[in-house]
TIMIGU-766784 format. One record per atom (N, C-alpha, C, O, CB): residue in one letter; residue number from 0; x, y, z; atom name. Coordinates in pm, 1 decimal, padded with zeros to 6 digits. Atoms other than C-alpha are relative to their C-alpha. Glycine has a CB too. Layout:
<recs>
a_NUM_X_Y_Z_CA $
...
</recs>
This chain:
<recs>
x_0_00061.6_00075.4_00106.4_N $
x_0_-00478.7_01478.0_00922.0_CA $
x_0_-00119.8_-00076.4_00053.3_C $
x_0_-00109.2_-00196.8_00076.6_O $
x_0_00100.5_-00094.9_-00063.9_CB $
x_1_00079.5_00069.6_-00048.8_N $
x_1_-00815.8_01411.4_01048.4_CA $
x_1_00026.3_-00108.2_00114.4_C $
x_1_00040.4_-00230.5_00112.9_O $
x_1_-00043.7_-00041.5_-00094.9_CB $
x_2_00011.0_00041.8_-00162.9_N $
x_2_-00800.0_01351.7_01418.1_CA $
x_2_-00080.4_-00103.1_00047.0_C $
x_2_-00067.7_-00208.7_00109.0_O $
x_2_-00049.2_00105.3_00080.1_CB $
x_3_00159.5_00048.3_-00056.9_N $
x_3_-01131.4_01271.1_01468.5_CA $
x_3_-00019.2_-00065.6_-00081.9_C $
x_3_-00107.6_-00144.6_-00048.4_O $
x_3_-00125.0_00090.4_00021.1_CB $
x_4_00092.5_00138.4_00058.2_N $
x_4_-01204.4_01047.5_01214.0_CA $
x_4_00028.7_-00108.5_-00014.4_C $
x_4_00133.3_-00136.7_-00072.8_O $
x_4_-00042.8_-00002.5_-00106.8_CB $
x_5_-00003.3_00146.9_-00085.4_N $
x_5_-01250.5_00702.9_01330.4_CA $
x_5_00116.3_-00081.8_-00149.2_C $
x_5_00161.5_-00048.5_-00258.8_O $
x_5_-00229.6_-00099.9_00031.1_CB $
x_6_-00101.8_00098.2_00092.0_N $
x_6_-01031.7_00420.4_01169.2_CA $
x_6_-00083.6_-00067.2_-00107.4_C $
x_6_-00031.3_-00110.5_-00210.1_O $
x_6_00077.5_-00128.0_00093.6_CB $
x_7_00073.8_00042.7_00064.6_N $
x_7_-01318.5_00302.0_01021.2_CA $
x_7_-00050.8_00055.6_-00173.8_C $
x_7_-00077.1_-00002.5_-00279.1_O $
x_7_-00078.6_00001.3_00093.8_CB $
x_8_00019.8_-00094.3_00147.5_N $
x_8_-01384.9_00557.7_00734.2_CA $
x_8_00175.9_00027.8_-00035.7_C $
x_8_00199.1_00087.4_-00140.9_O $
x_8_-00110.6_00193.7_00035.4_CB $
x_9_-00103.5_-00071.2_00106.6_N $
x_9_-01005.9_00621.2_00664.1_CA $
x_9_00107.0_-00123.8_-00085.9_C $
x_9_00155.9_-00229.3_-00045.6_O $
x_9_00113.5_00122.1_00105.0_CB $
x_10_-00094.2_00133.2_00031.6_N $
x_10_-00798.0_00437.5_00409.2_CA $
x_10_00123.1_00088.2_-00074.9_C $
x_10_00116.7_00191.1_-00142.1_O $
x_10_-00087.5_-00142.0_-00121.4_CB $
x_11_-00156.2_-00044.4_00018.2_N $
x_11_-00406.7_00488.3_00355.3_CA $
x_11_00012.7_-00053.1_-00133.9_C $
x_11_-00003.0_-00174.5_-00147.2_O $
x_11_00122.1_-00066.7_00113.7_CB $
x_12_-00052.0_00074.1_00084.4_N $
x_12_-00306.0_00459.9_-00004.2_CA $
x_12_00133.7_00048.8_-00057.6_C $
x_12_00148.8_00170.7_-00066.1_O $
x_12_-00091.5_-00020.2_-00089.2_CB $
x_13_-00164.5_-00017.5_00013.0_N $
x_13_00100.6_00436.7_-00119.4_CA $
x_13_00017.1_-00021.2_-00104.8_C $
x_13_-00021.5_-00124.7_-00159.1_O $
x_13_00096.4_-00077.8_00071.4_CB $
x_14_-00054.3_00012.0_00155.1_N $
x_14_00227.6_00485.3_-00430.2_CA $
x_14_00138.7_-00025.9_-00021.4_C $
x_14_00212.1_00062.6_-00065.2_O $
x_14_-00022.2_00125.8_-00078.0_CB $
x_15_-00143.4_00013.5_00013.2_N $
x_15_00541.7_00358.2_-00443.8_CA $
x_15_00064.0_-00135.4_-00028.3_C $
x_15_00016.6_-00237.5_00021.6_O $
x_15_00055.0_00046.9_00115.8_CB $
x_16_-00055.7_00143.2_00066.7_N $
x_16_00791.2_00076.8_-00634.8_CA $
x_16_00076.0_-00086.4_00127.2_C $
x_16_00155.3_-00179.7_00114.7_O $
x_16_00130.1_00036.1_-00142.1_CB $
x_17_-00127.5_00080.3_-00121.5_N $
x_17_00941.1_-00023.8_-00252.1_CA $
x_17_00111.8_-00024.7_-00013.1_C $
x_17_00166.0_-00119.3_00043.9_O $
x_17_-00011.5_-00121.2_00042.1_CB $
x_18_-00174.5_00056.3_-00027.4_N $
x_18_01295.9_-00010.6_-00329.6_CA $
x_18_00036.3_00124.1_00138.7_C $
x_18_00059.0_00244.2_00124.1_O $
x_18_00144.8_00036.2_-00197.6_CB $
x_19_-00051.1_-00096.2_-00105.6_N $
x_19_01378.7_00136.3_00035.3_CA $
x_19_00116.9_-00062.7_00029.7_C $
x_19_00154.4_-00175.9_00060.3_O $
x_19_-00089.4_00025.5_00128.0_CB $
x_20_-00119.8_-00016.1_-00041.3_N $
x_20_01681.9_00245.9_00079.9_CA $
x_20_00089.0_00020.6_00120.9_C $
x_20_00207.2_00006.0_00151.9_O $
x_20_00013.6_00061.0_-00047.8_CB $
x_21_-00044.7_-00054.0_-00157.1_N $
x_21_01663.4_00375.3_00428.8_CA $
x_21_-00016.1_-00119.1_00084.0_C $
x_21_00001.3_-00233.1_00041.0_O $
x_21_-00101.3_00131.7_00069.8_CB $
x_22_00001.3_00089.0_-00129.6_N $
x_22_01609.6_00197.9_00773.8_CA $
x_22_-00131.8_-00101.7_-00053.8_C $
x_22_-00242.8_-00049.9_-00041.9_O $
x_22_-00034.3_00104.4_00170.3_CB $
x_23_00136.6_00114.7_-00019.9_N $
x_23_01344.3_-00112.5_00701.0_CA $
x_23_-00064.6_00034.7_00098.0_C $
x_23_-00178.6_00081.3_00096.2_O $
x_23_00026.8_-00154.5_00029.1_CB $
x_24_00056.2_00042.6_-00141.4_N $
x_24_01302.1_-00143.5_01048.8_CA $
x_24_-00096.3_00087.6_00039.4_C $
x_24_-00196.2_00057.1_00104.6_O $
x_24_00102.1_-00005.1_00111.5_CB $
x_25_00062.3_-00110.7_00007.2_N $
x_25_01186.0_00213.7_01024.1_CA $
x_25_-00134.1_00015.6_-00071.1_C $
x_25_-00227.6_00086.4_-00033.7_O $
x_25_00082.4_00074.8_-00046.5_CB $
x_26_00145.8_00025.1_00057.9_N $
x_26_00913.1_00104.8_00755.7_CA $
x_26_-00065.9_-00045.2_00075.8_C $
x_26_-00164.3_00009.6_00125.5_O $
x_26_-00020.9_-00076.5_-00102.6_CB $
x_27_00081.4_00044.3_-00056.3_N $
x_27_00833.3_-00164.1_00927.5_CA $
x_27_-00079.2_00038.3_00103.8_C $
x_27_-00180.6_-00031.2_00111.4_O $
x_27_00035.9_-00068.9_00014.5_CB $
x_28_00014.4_-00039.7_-00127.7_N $
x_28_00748.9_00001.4_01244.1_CA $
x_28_-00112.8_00102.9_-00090.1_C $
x_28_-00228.8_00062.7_-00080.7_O $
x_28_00150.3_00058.3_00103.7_CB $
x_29_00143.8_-00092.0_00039.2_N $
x_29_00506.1_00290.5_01051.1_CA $
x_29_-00108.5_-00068.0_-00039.8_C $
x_29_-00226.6_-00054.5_-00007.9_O $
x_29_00013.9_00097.4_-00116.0_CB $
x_30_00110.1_00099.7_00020.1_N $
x_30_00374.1_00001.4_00872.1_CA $
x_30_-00124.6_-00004.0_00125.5_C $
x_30_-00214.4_00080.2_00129.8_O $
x_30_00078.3_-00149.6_-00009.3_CB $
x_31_00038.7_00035.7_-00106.5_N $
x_31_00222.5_-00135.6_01188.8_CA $
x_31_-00058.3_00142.1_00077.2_C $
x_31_-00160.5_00125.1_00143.7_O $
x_31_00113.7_-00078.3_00063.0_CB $
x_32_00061.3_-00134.2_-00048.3_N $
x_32_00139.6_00230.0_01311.9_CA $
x_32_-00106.2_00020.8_-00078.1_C $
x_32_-00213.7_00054.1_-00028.2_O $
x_32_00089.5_00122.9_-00005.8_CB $
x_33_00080.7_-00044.2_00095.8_N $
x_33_-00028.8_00275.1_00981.6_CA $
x_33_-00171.6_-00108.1_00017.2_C $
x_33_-00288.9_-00070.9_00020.4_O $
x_33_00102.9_-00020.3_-00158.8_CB $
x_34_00073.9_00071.9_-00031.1_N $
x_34_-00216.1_-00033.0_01036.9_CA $
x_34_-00103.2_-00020.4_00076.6_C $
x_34_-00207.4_-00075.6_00041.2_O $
x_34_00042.3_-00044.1_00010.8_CB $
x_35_00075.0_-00052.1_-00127.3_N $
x_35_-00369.8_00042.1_01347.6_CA $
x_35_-00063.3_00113.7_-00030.4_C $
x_35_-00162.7_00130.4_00040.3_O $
x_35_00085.3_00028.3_00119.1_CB $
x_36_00115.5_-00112.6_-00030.0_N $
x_36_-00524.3_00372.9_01250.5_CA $
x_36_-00024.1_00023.4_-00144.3_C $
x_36_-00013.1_00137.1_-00190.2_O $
x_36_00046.2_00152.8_00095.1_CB $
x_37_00009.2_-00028.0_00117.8_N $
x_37_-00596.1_00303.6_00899.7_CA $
x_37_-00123.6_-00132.1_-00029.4_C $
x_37_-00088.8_-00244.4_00007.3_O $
x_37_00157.1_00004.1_-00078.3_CB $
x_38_00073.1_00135.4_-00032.1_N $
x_38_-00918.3_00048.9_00844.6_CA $
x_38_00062.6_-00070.0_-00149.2_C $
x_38_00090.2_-00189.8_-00143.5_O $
x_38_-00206.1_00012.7_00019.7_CB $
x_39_-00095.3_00051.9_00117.9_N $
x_39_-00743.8_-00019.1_00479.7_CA $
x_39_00121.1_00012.5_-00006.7_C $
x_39_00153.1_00114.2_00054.9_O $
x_39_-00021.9_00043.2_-00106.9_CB $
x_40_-00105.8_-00077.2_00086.5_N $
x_40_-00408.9_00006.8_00332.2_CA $
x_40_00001.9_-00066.0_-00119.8_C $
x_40_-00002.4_-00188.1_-00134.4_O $
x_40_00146.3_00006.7_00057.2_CB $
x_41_-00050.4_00069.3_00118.3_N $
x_41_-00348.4_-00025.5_-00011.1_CA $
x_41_00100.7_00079.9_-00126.2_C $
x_41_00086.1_00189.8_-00179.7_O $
x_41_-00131.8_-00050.4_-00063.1_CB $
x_42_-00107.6_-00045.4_00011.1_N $
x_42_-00035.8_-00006.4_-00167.8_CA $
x_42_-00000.5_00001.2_-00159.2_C $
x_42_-00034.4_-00103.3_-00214.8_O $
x_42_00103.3_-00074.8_00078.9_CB $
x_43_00030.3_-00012.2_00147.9_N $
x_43_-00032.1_00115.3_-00551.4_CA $
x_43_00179.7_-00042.8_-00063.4_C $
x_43_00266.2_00021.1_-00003.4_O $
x_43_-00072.9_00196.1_-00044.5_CB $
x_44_-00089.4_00043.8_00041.7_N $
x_44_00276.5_-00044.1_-00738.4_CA $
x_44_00040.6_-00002.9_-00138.5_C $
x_44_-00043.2_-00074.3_-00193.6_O $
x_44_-00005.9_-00085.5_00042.4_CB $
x_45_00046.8_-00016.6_00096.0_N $
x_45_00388.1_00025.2_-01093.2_CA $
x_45_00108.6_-00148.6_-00041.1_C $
x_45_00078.3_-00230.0_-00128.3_O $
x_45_00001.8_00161.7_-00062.3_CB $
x_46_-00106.3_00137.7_-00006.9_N $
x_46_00682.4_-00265.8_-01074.0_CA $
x_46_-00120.9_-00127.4_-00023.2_C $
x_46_-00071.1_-00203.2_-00106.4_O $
x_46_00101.9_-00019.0_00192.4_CB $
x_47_00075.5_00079.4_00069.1_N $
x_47_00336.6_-00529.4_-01122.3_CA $
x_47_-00035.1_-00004.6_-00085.6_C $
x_47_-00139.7_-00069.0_-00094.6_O $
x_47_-00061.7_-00019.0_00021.2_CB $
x_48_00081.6_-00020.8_00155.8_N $
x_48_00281.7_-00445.1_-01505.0_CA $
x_48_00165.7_-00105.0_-00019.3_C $
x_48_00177.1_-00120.3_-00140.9_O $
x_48_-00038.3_00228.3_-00108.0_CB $
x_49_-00087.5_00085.8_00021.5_N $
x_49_00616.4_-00683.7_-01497.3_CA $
x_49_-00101.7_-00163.5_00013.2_C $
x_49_-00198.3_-00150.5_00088.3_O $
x_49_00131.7_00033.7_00114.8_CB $
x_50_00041.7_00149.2_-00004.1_N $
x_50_00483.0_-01089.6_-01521.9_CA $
x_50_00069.3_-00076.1_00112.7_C $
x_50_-00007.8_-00163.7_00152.2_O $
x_50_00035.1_-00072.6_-00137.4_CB $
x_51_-00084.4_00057.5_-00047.3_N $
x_51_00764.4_-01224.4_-01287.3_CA $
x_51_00048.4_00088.1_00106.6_C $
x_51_00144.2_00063.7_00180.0_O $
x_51_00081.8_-00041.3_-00090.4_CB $
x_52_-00087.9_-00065.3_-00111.8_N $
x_52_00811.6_-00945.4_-01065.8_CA $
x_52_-00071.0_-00080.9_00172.4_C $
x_52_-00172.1_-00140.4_00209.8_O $
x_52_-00029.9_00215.3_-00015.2_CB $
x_53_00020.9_00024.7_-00175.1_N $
x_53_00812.4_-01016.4_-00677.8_CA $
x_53_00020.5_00071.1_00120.7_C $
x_53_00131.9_00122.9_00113.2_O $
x_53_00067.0_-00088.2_00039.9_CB $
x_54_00015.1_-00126.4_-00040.0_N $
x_54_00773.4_-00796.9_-00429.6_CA $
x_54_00140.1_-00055.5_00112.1_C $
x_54_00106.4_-00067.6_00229.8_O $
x_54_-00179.9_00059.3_00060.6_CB $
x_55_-00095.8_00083.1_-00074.8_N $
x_55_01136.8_-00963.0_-00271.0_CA $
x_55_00111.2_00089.1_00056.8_C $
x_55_00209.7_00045.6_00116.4_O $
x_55_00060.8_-00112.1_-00091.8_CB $
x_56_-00081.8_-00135.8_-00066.3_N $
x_56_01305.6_-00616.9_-00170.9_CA $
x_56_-00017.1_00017.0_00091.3_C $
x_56_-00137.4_00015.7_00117.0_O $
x_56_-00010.0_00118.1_-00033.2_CB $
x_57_-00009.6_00020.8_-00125.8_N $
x_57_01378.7_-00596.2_00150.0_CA $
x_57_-00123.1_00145.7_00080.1_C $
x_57_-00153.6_00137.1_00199.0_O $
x_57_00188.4_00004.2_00034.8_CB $
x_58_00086.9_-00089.0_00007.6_N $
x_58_01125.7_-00265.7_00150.9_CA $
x_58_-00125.6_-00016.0_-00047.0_C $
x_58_-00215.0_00065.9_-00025.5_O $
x_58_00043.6_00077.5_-00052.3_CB $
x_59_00164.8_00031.6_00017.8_N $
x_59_00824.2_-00394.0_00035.5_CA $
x_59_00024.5_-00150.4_00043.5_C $
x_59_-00084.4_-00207.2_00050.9_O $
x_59_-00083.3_00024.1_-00182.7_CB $
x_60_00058.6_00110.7_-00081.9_N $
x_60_00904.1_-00745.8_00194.7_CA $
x_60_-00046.9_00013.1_00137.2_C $
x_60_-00104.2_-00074.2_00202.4_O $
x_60_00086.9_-00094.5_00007.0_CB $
x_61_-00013.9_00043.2_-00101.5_N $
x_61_00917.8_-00592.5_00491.3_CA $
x_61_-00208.3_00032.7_00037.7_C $
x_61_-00278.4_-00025.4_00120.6_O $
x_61_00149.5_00083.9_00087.1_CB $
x_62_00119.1_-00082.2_00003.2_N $
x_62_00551.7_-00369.7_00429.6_CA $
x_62_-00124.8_-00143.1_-00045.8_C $
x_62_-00235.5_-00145.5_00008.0_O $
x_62_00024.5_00153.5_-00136.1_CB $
x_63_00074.3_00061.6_00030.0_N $
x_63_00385.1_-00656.8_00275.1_CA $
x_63_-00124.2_-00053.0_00089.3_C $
x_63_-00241.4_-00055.9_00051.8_O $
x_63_00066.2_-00066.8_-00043.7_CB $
x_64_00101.2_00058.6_-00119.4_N $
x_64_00208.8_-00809.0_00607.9_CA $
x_64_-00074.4_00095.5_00042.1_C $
x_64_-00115.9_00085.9_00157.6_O $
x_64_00063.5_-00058.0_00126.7_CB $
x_65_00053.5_-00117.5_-00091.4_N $
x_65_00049.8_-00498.7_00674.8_CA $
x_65_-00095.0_00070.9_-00123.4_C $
x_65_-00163.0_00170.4_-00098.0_O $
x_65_00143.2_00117.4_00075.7_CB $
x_66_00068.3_-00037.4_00097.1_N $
x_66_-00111.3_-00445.5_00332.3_CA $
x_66_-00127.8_-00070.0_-00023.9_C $
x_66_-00122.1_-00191.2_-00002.9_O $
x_66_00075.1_-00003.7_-00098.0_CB $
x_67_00126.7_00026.0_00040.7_N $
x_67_-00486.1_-00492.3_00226.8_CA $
x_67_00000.5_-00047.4_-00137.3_C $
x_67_-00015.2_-00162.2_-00178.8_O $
x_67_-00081.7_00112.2_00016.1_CB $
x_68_00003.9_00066.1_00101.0_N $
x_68_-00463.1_-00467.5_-00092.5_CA $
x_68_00143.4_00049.7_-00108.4_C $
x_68_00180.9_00166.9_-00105.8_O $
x_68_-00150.8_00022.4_-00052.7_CB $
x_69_-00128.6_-00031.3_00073.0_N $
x_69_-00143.4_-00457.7_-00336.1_CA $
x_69_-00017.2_-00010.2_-00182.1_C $
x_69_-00015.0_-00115.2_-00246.4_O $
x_69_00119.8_-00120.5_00061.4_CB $
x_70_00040.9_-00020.7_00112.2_N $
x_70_-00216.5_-00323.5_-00680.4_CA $
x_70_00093.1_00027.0_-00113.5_C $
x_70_00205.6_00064.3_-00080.3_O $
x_70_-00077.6_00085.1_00015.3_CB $
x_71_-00066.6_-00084.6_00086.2_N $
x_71_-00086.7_-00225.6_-01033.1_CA $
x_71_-00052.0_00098.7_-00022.4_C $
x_71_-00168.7_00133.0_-00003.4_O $
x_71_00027.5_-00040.2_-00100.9_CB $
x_72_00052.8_-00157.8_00013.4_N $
x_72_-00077.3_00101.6_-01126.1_CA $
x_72_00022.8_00107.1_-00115.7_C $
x_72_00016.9_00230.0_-00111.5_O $
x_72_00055.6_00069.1_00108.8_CB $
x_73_-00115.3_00010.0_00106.8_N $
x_73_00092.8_00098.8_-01468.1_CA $
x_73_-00139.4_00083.2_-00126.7_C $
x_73_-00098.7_00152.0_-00220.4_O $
x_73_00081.7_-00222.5_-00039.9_CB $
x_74_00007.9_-00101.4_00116.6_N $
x_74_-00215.3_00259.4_-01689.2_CA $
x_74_-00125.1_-00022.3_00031.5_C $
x_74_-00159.1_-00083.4_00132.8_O $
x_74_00059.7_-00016.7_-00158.1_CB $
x_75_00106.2_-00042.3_-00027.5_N $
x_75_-00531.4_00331.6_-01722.2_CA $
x_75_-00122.2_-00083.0_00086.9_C $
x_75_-00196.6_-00046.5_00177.9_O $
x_75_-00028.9_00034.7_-00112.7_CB $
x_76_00127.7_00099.5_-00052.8_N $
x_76_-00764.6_00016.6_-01657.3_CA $
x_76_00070.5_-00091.6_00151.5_C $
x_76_00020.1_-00185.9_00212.6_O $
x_76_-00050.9_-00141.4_-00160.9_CB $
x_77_-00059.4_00005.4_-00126.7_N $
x_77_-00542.2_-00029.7_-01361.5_CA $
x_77_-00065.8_00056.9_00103.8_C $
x_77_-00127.6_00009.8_00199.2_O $
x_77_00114.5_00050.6_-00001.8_CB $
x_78_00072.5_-00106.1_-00111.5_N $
x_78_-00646.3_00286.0_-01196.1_CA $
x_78_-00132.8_-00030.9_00041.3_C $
x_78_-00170.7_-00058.8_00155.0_O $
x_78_-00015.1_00145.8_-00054.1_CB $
x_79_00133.7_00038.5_-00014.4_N $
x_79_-01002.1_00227.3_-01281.4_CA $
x_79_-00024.2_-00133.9_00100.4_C $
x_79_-00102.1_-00123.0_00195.1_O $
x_79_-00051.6_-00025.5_-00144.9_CB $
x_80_00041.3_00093.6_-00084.0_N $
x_80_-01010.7_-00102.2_-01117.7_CA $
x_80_00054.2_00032.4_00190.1_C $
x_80_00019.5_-00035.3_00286.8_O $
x_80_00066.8_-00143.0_-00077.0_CB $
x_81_-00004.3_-00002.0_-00133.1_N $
x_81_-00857.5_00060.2_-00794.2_CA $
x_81_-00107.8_00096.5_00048.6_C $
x_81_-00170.9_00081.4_00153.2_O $
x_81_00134.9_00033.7_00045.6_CB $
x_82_00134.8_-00067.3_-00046.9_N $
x_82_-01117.6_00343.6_-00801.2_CA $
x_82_-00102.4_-00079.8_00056.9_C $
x_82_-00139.8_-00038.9_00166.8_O $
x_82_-00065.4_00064.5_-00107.0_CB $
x_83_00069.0_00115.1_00039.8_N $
x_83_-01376.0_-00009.1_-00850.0_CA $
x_83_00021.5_-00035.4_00183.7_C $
x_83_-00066.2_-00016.4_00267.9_O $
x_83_00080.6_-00115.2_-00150.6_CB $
x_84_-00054.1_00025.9_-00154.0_N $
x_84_-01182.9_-00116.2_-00489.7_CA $
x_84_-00057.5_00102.1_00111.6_C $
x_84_-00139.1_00058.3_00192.7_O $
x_84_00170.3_00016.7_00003.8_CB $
x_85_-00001.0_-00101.3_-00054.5_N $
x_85_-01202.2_00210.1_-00318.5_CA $
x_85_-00164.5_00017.4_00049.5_C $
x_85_-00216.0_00065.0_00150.7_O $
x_85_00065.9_00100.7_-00093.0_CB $
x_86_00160.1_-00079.1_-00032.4_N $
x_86_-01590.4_00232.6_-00381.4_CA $
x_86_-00073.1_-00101.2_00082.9_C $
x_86_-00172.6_-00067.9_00147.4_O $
x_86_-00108.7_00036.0_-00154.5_CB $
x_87_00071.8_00100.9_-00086.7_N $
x_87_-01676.3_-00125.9_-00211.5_CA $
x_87_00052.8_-00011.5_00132.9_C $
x_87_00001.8_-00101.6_00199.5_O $
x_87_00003.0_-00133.5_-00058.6_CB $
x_88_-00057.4_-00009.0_-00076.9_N $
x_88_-01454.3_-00042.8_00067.9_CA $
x_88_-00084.3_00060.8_00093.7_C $
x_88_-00042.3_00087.6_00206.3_O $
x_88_00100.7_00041.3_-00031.7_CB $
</recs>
């Protein structure tokens, strides 16, 4: 997955509600891998079209420190504003 291209041009983005089920420790640890050879991450979330949600699952608490930017992803003018992200990046 692009070897050669520097950390600088690549950005990691995750689509997912973080309820992990598996090893944390195991996130956490790619996290931090991801981090290092990724000059962004940003994590797309559809659980923020809630008012009160919190990202307090032991799977996205553990990912949180390692995220750029943490988005909704719930409908259209969502997306658009992460495209909006993507292009000043």
């Amino acid at each position: 997955m692009g070897e050669n291209l520097e950390k600088k041009s690549r950005i990691l983005v995750i689509l997912s509600d973080g309820w992990e089920k598996g090893d944390v420790e195991m996130l956490k640890k790619q996290m931090i891998i991801f981090k290092k050879g990724f000059k962004k991450i940003i994590w797309l979330n559809p659980n923020l079209k809630y008012d009160n949600y919190e990202p307090l699952c032991m799977g996205m608490a553990a990912a949180m420190p390692y995220i750029d930017y943490f988005l909704p992803c719930h409908n259209l003018k969502n997306l658009e504003a992460f495209i909006e992200i993507i292009k000043k990046i």
